[in-house]
N, C-alpha and C positions, 0 to 999 in steps of 0.2 A: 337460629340466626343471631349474629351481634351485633350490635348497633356501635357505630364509629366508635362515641364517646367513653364507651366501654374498653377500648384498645389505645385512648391518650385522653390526657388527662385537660389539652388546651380548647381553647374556644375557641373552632374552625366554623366555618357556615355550614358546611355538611354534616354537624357532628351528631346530629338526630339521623342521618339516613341508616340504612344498611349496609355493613360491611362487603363487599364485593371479595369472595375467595378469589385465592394469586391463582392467575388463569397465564399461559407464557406462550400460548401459544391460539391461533382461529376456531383449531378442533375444541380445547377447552373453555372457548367463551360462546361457542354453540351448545354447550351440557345444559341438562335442566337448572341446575341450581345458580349458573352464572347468570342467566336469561331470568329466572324468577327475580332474583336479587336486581337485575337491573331493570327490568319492567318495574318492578315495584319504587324503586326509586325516583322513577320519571312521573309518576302519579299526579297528578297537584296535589298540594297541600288538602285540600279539603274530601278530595276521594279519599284519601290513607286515613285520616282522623277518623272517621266512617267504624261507629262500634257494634254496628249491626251486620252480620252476616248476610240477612235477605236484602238490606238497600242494600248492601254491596255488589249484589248478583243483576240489579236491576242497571241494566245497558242498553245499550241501542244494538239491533242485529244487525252483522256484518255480513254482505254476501262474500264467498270465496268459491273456491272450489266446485266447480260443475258436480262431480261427486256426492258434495255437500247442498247442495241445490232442490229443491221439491221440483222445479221446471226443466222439462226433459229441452235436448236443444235437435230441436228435427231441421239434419239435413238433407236435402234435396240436388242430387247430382245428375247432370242433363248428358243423355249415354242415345249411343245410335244402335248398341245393340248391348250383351250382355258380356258372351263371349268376344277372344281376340279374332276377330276373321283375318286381318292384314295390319291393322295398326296399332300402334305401340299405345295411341290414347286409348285405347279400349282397353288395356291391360292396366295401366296407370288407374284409371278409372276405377276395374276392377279392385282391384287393392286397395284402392283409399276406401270404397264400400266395406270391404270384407274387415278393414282392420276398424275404422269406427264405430262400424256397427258394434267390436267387442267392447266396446264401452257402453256399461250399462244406461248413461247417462242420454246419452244420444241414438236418437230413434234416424235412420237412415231411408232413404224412398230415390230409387233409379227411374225418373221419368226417360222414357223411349216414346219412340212413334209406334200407332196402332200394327198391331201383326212382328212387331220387330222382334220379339221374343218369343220364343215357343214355351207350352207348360212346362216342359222335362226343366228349360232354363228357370223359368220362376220358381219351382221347389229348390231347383239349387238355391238359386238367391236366399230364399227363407232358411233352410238349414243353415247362413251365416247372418241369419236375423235381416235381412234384406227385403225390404217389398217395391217389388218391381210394378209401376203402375205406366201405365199408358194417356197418350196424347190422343186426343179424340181426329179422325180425318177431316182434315180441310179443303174441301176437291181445291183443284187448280193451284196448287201451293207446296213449295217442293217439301217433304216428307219431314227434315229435321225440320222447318219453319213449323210443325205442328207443335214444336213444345213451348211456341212464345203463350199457350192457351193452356195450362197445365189444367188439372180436373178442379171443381171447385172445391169440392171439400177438401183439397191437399191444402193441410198449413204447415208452412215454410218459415224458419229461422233465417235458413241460410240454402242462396242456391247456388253450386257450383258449376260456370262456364267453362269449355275450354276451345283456347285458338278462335281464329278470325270463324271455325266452323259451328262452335255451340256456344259466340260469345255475346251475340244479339241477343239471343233467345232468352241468357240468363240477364240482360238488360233490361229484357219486359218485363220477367218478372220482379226482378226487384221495384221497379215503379205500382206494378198491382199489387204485390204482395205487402210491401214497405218492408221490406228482408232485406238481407246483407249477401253482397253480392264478389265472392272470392271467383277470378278469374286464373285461369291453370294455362300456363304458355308450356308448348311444348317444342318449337323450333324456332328458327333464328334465321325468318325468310331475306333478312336484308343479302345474306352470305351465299343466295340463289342465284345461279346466272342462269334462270330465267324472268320474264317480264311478269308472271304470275304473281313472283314470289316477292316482288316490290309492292303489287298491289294487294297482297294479303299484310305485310310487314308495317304497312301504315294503315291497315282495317285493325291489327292486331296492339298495334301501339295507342291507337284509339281509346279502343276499347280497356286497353288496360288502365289510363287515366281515369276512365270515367268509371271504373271498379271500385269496390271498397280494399280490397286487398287481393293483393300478386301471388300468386306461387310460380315459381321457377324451379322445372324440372331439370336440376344441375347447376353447376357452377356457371359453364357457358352461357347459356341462357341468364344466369343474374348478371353478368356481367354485358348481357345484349340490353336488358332490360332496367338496369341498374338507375335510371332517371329517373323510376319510379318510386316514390318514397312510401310506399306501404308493400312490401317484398320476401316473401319467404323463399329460402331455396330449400326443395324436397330434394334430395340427390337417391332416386331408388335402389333399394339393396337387394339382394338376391332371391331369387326362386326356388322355396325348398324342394319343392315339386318336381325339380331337372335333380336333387340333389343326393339320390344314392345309385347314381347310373355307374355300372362297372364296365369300364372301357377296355376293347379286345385288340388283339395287333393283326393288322389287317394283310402284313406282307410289303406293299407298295405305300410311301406315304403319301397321305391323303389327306388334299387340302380343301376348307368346305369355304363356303360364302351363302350367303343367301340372300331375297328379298323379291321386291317386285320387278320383273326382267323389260316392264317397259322401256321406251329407248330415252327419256329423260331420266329414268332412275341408273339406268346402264353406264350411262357418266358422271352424273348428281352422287351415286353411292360409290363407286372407282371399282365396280363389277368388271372394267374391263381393264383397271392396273392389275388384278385377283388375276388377266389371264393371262396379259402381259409378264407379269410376275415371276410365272411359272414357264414360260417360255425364258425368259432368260437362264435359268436355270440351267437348259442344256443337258436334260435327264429325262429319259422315257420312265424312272423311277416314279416320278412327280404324277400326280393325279388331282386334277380339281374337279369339284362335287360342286354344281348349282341349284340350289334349292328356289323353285319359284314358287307363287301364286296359283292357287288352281285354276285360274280364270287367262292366264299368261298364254302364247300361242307357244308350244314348246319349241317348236320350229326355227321358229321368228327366234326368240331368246337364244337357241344353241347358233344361229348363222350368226347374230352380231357379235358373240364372243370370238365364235371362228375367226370374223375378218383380224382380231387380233391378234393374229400369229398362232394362236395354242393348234395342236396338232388334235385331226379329231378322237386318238386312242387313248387321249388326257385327258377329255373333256367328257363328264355325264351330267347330263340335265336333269332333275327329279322336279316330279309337278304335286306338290300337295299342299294341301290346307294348314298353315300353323295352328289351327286348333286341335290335328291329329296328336296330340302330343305324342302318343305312344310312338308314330313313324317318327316323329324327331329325336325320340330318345333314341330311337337304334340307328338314326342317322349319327347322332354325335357318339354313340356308342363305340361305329364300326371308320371313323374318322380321326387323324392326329393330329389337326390343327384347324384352327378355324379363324380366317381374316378378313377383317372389315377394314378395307383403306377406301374410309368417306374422303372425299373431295371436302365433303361440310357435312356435318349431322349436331343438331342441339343436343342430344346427349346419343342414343346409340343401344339400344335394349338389346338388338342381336346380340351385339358382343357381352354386354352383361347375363344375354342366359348362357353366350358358351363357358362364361366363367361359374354359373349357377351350378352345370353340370360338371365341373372339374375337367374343362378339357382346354388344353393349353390354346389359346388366342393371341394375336395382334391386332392392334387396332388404330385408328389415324391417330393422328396429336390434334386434329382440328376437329374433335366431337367433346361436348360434354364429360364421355364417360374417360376419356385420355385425362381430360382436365382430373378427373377423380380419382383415377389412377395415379397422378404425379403427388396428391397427399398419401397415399398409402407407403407404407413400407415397401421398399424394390417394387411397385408398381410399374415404374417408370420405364424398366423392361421391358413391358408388354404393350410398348408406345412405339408407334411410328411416325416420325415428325418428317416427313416426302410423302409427294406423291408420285415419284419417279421408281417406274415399275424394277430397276436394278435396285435402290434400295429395299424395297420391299423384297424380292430375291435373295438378296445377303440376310435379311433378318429370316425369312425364312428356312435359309439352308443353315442357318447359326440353329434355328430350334430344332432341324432333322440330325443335326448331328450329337444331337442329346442323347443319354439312353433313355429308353419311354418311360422305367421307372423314376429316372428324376425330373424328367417334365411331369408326370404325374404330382407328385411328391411341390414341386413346386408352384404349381397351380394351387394346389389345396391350403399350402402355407397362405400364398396371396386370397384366397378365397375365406380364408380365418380373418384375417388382418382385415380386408375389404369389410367383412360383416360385424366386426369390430366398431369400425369405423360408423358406415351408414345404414342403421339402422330402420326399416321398412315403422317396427312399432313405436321408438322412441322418437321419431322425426313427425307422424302422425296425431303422438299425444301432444307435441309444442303446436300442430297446427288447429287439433281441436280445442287445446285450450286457448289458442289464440283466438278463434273465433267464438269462441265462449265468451273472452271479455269483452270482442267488439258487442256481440250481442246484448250481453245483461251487464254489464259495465258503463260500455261506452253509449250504449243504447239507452240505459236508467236515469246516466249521466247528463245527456246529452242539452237538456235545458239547464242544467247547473252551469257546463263548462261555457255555453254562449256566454251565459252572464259574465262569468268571471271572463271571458279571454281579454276583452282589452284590459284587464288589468296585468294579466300576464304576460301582454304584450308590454305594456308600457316598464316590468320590471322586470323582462327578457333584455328591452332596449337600456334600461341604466347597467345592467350587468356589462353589456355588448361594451357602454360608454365608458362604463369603469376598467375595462381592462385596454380598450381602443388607448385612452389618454395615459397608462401605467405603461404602454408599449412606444408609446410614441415619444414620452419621456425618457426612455432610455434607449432609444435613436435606432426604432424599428418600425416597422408597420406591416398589417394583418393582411395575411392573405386566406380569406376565405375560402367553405368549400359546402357540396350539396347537404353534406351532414348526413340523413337519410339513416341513422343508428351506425354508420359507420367513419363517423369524422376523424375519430384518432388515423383509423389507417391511412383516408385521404390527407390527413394532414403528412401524417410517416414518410405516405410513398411522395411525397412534393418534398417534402426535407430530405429524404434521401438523394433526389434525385439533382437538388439546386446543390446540397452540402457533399455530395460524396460521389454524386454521378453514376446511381444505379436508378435506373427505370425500372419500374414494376409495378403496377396495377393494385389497385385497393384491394381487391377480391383475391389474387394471388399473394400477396402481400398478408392477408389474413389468414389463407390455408398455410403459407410458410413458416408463420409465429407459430401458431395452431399445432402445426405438425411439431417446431424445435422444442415448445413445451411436452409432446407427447416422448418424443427421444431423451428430453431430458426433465424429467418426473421429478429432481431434486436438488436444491443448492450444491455448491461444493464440500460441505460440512456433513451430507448427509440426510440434511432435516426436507421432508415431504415437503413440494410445494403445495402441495393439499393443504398444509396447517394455515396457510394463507387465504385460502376459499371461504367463501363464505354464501348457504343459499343450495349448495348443490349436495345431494347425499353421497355421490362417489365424485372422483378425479375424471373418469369417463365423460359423466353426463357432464360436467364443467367443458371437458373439451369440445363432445357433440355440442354445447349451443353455443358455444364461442367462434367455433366453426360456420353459424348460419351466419348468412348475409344478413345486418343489423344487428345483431348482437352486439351491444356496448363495450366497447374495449375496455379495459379497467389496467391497475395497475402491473398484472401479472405479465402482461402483453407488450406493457411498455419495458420493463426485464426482460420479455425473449428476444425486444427488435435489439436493445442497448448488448445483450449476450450474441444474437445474432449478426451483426451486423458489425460488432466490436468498438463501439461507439459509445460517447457520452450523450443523456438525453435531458435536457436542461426545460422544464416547463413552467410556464409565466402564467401565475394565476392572477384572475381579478381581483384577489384578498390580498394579493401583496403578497403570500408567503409561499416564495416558489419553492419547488421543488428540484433533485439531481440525481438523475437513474444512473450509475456506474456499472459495466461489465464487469464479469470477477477478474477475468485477467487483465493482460497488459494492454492500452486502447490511446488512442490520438486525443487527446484533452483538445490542440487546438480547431479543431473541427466538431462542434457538439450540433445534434437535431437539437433547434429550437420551435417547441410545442408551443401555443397560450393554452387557455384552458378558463372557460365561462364556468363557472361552481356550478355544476350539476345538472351543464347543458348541453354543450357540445367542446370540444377541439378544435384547434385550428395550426397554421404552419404561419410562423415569423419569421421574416426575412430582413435582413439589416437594410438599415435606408443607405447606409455609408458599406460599401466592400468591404473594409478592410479587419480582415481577423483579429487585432489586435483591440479595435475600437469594439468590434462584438464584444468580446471576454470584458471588454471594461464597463461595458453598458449593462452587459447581463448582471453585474454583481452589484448593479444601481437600483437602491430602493427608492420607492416613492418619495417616502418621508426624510427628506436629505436634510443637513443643515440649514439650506437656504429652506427648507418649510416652516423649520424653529426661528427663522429668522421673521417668518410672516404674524408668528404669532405675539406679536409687540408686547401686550401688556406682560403676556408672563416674562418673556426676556428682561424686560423691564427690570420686573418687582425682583425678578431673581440677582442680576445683576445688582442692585440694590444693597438686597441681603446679603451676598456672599460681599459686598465692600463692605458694609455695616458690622461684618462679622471678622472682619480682617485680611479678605481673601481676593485676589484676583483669578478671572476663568482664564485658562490655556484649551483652547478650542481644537478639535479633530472633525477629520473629515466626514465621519458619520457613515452613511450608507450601509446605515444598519448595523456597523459595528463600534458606535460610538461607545456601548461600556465597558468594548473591550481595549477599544483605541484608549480609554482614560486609566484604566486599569495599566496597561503597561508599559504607560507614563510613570505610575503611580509609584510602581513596583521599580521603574528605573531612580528615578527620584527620590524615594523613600528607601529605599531596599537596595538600590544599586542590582537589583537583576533586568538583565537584557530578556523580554519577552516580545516579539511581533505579535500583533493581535491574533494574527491566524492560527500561530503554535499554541497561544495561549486559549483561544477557545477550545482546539481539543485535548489541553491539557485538562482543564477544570470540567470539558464534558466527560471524560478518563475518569475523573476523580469521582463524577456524581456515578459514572459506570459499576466502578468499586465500591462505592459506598453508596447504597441507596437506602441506607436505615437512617435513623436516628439514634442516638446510644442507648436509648431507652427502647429500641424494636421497634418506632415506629415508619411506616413506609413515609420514602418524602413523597410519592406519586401522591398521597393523600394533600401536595398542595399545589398540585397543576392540573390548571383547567385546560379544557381544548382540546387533549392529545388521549384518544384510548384509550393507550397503555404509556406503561414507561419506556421501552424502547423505541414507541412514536415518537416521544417527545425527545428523546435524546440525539434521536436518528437527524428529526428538524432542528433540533439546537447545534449541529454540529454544522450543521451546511452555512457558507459565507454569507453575511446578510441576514441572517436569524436575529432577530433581537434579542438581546441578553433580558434575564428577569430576576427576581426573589432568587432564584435556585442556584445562580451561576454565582449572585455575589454571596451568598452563603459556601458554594464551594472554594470560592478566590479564598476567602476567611483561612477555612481550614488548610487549606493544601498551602498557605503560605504563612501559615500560624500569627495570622492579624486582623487586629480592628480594623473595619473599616467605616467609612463617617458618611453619611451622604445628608451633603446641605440641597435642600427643596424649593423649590420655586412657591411651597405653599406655605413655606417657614416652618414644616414639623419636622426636622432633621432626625433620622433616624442610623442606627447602631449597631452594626452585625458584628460577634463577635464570634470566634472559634470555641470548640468544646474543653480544648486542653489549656495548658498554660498558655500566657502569649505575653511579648513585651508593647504597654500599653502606651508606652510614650512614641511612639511611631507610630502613627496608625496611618491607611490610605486614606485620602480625601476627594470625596467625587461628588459634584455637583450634577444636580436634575430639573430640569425642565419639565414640570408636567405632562406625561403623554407624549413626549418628544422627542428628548435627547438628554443624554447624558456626557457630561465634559469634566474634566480634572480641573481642578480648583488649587490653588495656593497660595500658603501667605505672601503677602507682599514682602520684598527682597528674599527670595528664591528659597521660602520652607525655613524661611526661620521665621525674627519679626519685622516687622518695620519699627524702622529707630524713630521716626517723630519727627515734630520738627520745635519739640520742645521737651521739658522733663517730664511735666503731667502726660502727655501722647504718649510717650513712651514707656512710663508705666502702667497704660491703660492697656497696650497691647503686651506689654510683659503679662498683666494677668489673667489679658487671652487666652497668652499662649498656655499657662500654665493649667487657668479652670480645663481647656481641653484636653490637655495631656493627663488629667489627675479625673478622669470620668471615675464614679462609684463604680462596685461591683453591682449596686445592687439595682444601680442607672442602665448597667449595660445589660442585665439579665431583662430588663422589663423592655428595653428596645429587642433584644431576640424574641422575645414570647413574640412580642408585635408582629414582627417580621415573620418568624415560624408561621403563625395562625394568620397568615394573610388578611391580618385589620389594618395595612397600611398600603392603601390601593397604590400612593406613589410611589412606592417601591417599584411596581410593576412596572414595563414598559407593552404597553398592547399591542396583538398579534394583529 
């Protein structure tokens, strides 16, 4: 390791730390040695000093990691039976068991009602580490009410509800057990047009407030649910199980559907657009396959499809149990197409096993799994957005006139992609460790954070206030949003839709960045967007949790909407120092989304108080600390005005906002130099310069004297933007790139002297006066940079030898004002961020 002051020779305040190796990219400041070096640097002083190895070792233990944990975390999921008999929660169910349970960490327990499991099922269960325990009978008390009394020896972390049907149950016990109580939605009864389905949809909205946390099975559903502010969305992914069935050509195409053939599902599922469908068709070629229930009357189910036109020599009705899987592989075996056109469904399992099995399917646009489909690659094909039995007919007679090997072939492609996407294992480790933390985090936590919250309130409320008053100053004001870990998108999709008049949903709006990031993996130059990650081991797992509902936007997101969208994205922070997302190509500047942005808390959308376009552009480039604030702060004006008369000089004042040292600078350069610079060209001339030159002639980096900024391209990236405060860095490049002294008279009377490295003519120098902390303005002598004549002989040759001590500065004056300057011992050089 080296230590700074080993690699320059001046006296910086960092010159005891550790040298930090040149890192130019995310991947290399996540290496072990960039990470030692900067951990160790952040030490306090009195850890490091520290010359004993054993105190060194002596720390306070950190919990992390479930893995890393001595306490197992037992959960407890509330089931009606084991296997799927007819519903999709019991399959859902299943899987969340079987995939937790592979974590060693976590011990799993399937409470059912008494008799509801047979042994053959309990040993299944224990071969995936599962123990199936039982509710004892409660006479007079319907069967799922037995598990509000789980057994008493069962101890419970966490117990999983689901739907308005097992979500009491896990209600009680969270009150007896004092457990955490994750609540599993699986439909989206408002979208029922029956009366049932209202009065489950407010049993079920209930319930979900009064949970510790939401999972939503799918997008649709987060987006029914979406009020809820503690929300995961599970989006289930395929069943290997259906996944090596080799499909046969049957002769006649053959189209399947399935489900329960009661007469509220026969409309509710659009069983009878499936026969409608096929009826338009207008081909005895055409075959549909109904799969029902075994409990269904076959009868009853084949007449009400009948009344829908289908002929009876197109229609067979098959009666079996979805738990036979074997019959259902040779159903989808000996079948070419499989479609579900829901009227409504929250997500749609059917249709995801015909995809489990590689067998070509459509499915509504108005189910969960449609919604999941439209992030996938060419998903979007295998969507039907009608419920009118001709379109479903055309998309059908479009997929018979395939050859079978490239609907084969194309299924499997989307069945790659799909499992790419949503992962069964990796979507179950964000939810087990997410309940890990509520449990031994937030649970450990839980008398720490009472204490401290109103003080988090009261310093949530000054942040809120500091940026409220920073927006309203420059002639805008906030429009709030639920936040819920997704505020950047709420904010997006209201700035999209006020500035550029596209509607899109927060939850849509997040799968479409999500998705433009996955199509477009890297800059225009080449370079990996990965090198910008930070946190995540692949590019993959970055997208999976970026993808969930609440995952925190960051800045990569806010580059896919400003690329997506071909838009500038202009964000107003409460620190004053905004930021500006540009697409790589050609974009409408007068129309930018404007974001605020609370440091470190949420998002929001700003909306001009005034319409007019022009007045936005001029506001957005208004810094807080304008003239008129240097103007507040009287004494320093004062004294400085003062000095710069005492010293021969009158101030030539500019408008500020943020570019006040550049607005004096090309005064400076006109006046003195006779070069024409606009502040705007000039700052990214001299940020160009510091581009090119980021050494010192002696090797040393200048990043070794800017605070604030990560790297050097941070800091160059935010020096370039309009309204940056100029600092030490920019008047040290003005110096060079325009081979001159420059002078800066101080409001605190220590005038200071940057000088270039080569020759320079020193009878010319620029002259900029500063404000403490405030502003910077051009200065000159009186009558117009030369002297003033007096108003007698002695005056007059007291300012002749003004002018002349100035012009005739030592070499050896101006070298000891650089050092200064270099080694930033002259705080008022700086202008604060």
């Amino acid at each position: 390791f080296i230590i700074r002051s080993d690699t320059h020779g001046r006296n910086t305040r960092n010159k005891n730390l550790l040298q930090n190796p040149k890192c130019c990219s995310s991947a290399g400041q996540r290496s072990f040695l960039y990470r030692a070096v900067t951990v160790w640097n952040n030490l306090p002083e009195s850890v490091g000093c520290i010359d004993s190895f054993s105190s060194f070792k002596i720390v306070e233990p950190v919990r992390g990691h479930p893995a890393r944990c001595d306490k197992p975390l037992r959960v407890t999921l509330l089931a009606s039976e084991w296997n799927s008999s007819r519903e999709g929660l019991s399959t859902i169910n299943r899987h969340l068991a079987i995939l937790m349970a592979k974590r060693s960490e976590v011990k799993v327990t399937l409470l059912v009602p008494k008799f509801a499991c047979s042994e053959e099922e309990k040993r299944a269960a224990e071969i995936d580490k599962i123990v199936i325990r039982e509710a004892e009978i409660r006479e007079g008390v319907d069967p799922l009410d037995w598990l509000s009394s789980p057994p008493e020896d069962l101890k419970i972390d966490v117990v999983m509800g689901h739907g308005a049907k097992l979500g009491e149950q896990a209600q009680s016990i969270r009150a007896s057990h004092s457990c955490l109580w994750v609540q599993v939605v699986h439909t989206a009864h408002e979208e029922e047009k029956i009366a049932r389905g209202k009065e489950k949809t407010t049993a079920e909205l209930d319930l979900c407030k009064l949970a510790n946390l939401v999972v939503a099975i799918g997008p649709k559903l987060t987006e029914a649910y979406e009020k809820q502010q503690r929300i995961i969305t599970l989006t289930p992914g395929t069943f290997k199980e259906f996944s090596t069935i080799n499909h046969s050509d049957s002769g006649n195409f053959t189209v399947l559907t399935f489900g329960r053939g009661d007469p509220e599902d026969c409309g509710l599922k659009g069983y009878d657009i499936a026969a409608k469908a096929v009826v338009e068709l207008r081909e005895q070629s055409y075959h549909l396959i109904f799969v029902s229930a075994p409990d269904d009357n076959q009868e009853a189910v084949k007449e009400r499809l009948l009344q829908s036109g289908i002929c009876n020599l197109q229609l067979t009705i098959l009666n079996f149990s979805l738990l036979c899987k074997e019959k259902l592989k040779d159903c989808f075996r000996e079948v070419d197409l499989c479609i579900m056109p829901y009227q409504t469904e929250g997500f749609g399992l059917t249709a995801l096993t015909a995809l489990s099995a590689g067998l070509p399917f459509l499915v509504s646009g108005n189910s969960g799994f449609g919604d999941a489909l439209r992030t996938v690659p060419f998903g979007a094909y295998f969507v039907v957005d009608s419920e009118d039995p001709k379109v479903w007919a055309e998309a059908i007679d479009g997929v018979s006139k395939k050859k079978r090997s490239l609907r084969l072939k194309e299924i499997e492609q989307l069945r790659t992609s799909y499992e790419e996407q949503f992962s069964w294992e990796k979507q179950c480790d964000l939810l087990v460790d997410r309940m890990w933390e509520e449990v031994y985090c937030a649970g450990l936590l839980k008398q720490s954070l009472q204490r401290i919250l109103s003080q988090l309130v009261i310093n949530n409320n000054t942040l809120t206030e500091e940026l409220t008053t920073s927006v309203l100053d420059m002639g805008f004001r906030i429009s709030d949003n639920i936040g819920s870990g997704n505020s950047m998108f709420h904010a997006l999709s209201e700035q999209l839709e006020t500035v550029r008049g596209i509607k899109i949903q927060h939850g849509q709006l997040r799968q479409s960045l999500v998705q433009y990031l996955r199509k477009n993996p890297k800059i225009p130059d080449g370079t990996d967007l990965y090198q910008f990650v930070a946190g995540y081991e692949t590019w993959a797992d970055y997208l999976t949790v970026m993808k969930q509902d609440g995952a925190w936007g960051d800045h990569l997101i806010l580059w896919a909407a400003a690329n997506c969208f071909k838009t500038c994205i202009h964000v107003v922070n409460n620190r004053c120092n905004d930021v500006v997302i540009r697409p790589c190509g050609p974009f409408d500047e007068s129309e930018p989304l404007v974001l605020g942005h609370v440091h470190e808390q949420y998002y929001i959308s700003i909306q001009p108080i005034q319409g007019l376009p022009e007045r936005t552009l001029q506001n957005l480039q208004r810094i807080q600390l304008s003239v008129s604030t240097a103007n507040n702060h009287t004494t320093l004006t004062e004294k400085f005005t003062k000095i710069a008369s005492d010293k021969g000089y009158r101030i030539s004042d500019n408008q500020g906002s943020g570019n006040c040292m550049f607005h004096a600078l090309s005064e400076q350069l006109e006046t003195v130099k006779g070069k024409k610079n606009q502040h705007g060209t000039l700052r990214q001339s001299l940020v160009q310069y510091l581009r090119d030159n980021s050494e010192l002639p002696d090797g040393t980096d200048l990043f070794h004297f800017v605070d604030g900024h990560e790297t050097w391209p941070d800091y160059l990236t935010y020096m370039e933007q309009d309204g940056s405060w100029g600092d030490h860095l920019i008047l040290y490049a003005a110096a060079n790139l325009f081979k001159t002294c420059i002078h800066v008279v101080s409001s605190l009377d220590n005038d200071v002297d940057i000088r270039p490295h080569g020759p320079v003519d020193e009878s010319k120098p620029l002259v900029l006066g500063h404000i403490h902390d405030v502003h910077y303005a051009e200065i000159k002598f009186f009558g117009a940079y030369g002297y003033r004549p007096g108003n007698n002989q002695e005056e007059r040759e007291g300012n002749q030898r003004k002018l002349r001590n100035f012009r005739n500065f030592s070499h050896e004056t101006l070298f000891l004002a650089e050092k200064s300057f270099i080694g930033l011992e002259t705080p008022t050089m700086c202008e604060k961020n």
